[in-house]
C-alpha positions as CSV (number, residue, x, y, z in Angstrom):
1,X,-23.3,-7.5,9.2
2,X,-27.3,-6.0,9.5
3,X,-25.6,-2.7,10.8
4,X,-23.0,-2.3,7.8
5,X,-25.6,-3.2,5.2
6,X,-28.0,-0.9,7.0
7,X,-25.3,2.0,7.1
8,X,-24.9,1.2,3.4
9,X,-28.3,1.4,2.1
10,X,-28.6,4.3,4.4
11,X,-26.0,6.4,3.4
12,X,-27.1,5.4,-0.3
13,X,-30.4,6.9,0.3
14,X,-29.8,10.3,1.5
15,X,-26.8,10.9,-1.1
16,X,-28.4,9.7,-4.1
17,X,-31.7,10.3,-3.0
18,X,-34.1,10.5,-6.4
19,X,-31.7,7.6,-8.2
20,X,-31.9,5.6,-4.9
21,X,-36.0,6.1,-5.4
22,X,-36.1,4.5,-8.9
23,X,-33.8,1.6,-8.1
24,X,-35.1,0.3,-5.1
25,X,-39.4,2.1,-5.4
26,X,-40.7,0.0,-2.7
27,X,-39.9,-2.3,0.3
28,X,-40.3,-5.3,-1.4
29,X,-37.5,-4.5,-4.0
30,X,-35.5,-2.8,-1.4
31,X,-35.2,-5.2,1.3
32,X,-34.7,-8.1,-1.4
33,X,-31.8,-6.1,-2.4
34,X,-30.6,-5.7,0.7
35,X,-30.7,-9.9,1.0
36,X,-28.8,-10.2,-1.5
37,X,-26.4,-7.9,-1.0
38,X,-25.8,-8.9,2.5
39,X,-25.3,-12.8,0.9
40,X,-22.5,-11.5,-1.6
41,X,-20.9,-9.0,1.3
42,X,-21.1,-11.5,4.0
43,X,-17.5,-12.3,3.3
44,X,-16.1,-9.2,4.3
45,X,-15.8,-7.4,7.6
46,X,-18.4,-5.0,8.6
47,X,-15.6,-2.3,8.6
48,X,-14.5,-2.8,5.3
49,X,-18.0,-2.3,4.0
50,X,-18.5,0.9,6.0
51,X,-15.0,2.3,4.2
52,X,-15.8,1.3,1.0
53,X,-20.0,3.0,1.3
54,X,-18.0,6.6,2.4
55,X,-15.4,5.8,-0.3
56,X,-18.1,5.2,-2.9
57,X,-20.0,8.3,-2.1
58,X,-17.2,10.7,-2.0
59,X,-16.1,9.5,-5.6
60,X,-19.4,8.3,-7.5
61,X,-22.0,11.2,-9.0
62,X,-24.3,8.1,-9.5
63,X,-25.7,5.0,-7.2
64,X,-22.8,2.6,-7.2
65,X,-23.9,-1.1,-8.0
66,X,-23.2,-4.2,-5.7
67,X,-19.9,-5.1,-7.9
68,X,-18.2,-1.6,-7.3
69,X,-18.7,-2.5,-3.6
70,X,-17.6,-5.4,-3.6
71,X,-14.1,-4.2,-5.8
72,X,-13.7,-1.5,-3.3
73,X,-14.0,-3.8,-0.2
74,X,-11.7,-6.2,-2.1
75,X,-8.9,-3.6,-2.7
76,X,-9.6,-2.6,1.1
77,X,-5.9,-1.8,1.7
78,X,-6.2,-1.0,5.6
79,X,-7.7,-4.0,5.7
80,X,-4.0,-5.7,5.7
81,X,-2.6,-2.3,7.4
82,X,-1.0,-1.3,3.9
83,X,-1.2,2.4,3.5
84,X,-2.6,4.7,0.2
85,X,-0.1,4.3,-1.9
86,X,0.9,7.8,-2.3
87,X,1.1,7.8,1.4
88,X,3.2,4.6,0.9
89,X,5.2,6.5,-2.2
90,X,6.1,9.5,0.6
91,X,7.1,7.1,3.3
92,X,9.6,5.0,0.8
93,X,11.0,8.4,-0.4
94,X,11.8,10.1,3.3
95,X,13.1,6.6,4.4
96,X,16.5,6.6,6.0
97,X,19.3,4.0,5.3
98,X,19.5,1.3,6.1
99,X,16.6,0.8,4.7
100,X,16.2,-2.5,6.1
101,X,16.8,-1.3,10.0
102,X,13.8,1.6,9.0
103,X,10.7,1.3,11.0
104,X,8.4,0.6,8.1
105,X,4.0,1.4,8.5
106,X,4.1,-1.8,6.4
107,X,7.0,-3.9,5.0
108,X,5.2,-3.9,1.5
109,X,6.1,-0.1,1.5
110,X,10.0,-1.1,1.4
111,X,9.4,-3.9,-0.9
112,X,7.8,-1.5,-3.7
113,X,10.7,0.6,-2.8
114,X,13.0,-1.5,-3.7
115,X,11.1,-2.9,-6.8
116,X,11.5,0.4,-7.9
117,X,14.6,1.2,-7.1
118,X,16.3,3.7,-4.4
119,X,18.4,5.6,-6.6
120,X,15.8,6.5,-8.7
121,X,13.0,7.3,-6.2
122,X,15.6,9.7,-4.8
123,X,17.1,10.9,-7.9
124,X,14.1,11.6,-10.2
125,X,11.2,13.8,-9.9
126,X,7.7,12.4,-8.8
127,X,5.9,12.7,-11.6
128,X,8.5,10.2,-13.2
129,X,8.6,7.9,-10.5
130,X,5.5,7.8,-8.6
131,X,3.5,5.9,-11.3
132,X,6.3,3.1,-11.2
133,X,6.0,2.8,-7.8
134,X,2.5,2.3,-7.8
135,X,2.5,-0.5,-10.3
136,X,5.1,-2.1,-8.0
137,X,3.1,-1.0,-4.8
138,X,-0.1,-2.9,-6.3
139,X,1.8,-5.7,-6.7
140,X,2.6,-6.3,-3.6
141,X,-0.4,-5.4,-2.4
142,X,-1.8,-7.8,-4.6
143,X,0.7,-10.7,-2.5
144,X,-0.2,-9.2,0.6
145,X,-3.9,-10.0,-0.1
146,X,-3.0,-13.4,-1.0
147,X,-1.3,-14.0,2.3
148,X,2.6,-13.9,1.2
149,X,4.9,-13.0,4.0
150,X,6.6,-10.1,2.9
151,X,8.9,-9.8,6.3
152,X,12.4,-7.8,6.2
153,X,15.5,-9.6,6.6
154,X,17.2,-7.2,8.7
155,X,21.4,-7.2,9.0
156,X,22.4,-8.7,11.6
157,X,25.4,-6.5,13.3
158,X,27.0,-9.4,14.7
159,X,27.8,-11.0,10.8
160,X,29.4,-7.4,10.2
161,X,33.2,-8.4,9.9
162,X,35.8,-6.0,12.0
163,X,37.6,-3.5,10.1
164,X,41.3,-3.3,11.2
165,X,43.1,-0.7,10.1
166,X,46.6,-1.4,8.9
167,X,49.5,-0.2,10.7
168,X,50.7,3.3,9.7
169,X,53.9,1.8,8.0
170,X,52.1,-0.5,5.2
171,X,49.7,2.4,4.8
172,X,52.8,4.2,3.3
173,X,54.0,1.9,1.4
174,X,50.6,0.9,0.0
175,X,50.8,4.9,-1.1
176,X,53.8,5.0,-2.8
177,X,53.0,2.1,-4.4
178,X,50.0,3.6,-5.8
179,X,51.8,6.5,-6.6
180,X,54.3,4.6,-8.5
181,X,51.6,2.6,-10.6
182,X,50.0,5.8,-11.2
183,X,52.7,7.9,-12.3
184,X,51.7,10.6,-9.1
């Protein structure tokens, strides 16, 4: 835990250097920040603290506070092993049937793609149906996080019943049948 909250104030430092300065002026200040920030981060991994401090930086123009961090760290999604979710978007779309048997990154990926629906993710453009799987994707991420097994039932081939087909007689006079009802 010292090492990720020393990589954090760190990494703080030399990328917002003169706003780093004013917040935390001396060592007093600084080091009882770091106290308490190691008290409210102590419940996360020292990982997930590390991805959050690069994720922070690459996205905030100013020194992020110890609530941001602690948002990002709890919407860790590799944490659980759940991909992006446009990654997570692409891998539902190029998924092949049966979607069940498909060897999912994560099985909330197939359960946003179902939530949002096959035919559609295949038959509409992105920009239509990305945003509805993401509200679907967060929502099982959300379960995820909460400890819900999300597990696939997959078919199980021996269930399958046997297709016989009928004998080439009955097949006949199943088709003129039809062709008598329908006037063919």
């Amino acid at each position: 835990m010292v090492t990720a909250i020393t990589y954090l104030f760190g990494a703080f430092e030399l990328a917002y250097h003169n706003q780093f300065r004013r917040a935390f002026g001396d060592m007093e200040s600084l080091n009882s920040a770091k106290k308490l920030w190691a008290m409210q981060l102590a419940r996360f991994k020292p990982e997930q603290i590390k991805r959050a401090t690069d994720q922070l930086i690459q996205s905030n123009k100013f020194l992020p506070t110890l609530p941001e961090i602690i948002q990002i760290c709890e919407h860790d999604l590799s944490e659980h092993g759940l991909p992006d979710p446009y990654s997570a978007y692409v891998e539902a779309c190029r998924a092949s049937s049966p979607k069940e048997a498909y060897q999912w990154s994560h099985p909330g990926v197939y359960w946003a793609g179902r939530a949002t629906g096959w035919f559609l993710m295949h038959s509409e453009v992105e920009q239509k149906v990305l945003p509805i799987f993401k509200k679907n994707y967060e929502q099982i991420c959300l379960k995820v996080r909460s400890g819900e097994d999300l597990s696939i039932s997959r078919h199980d081939e021996s269930k399958q019943i046997e297709r016989i087909p009928l004998p080439a007689e009955e097949q006949l006079k199943n088709l003129e049948a039809l062709r008598k009802n329908t006037g063919l």
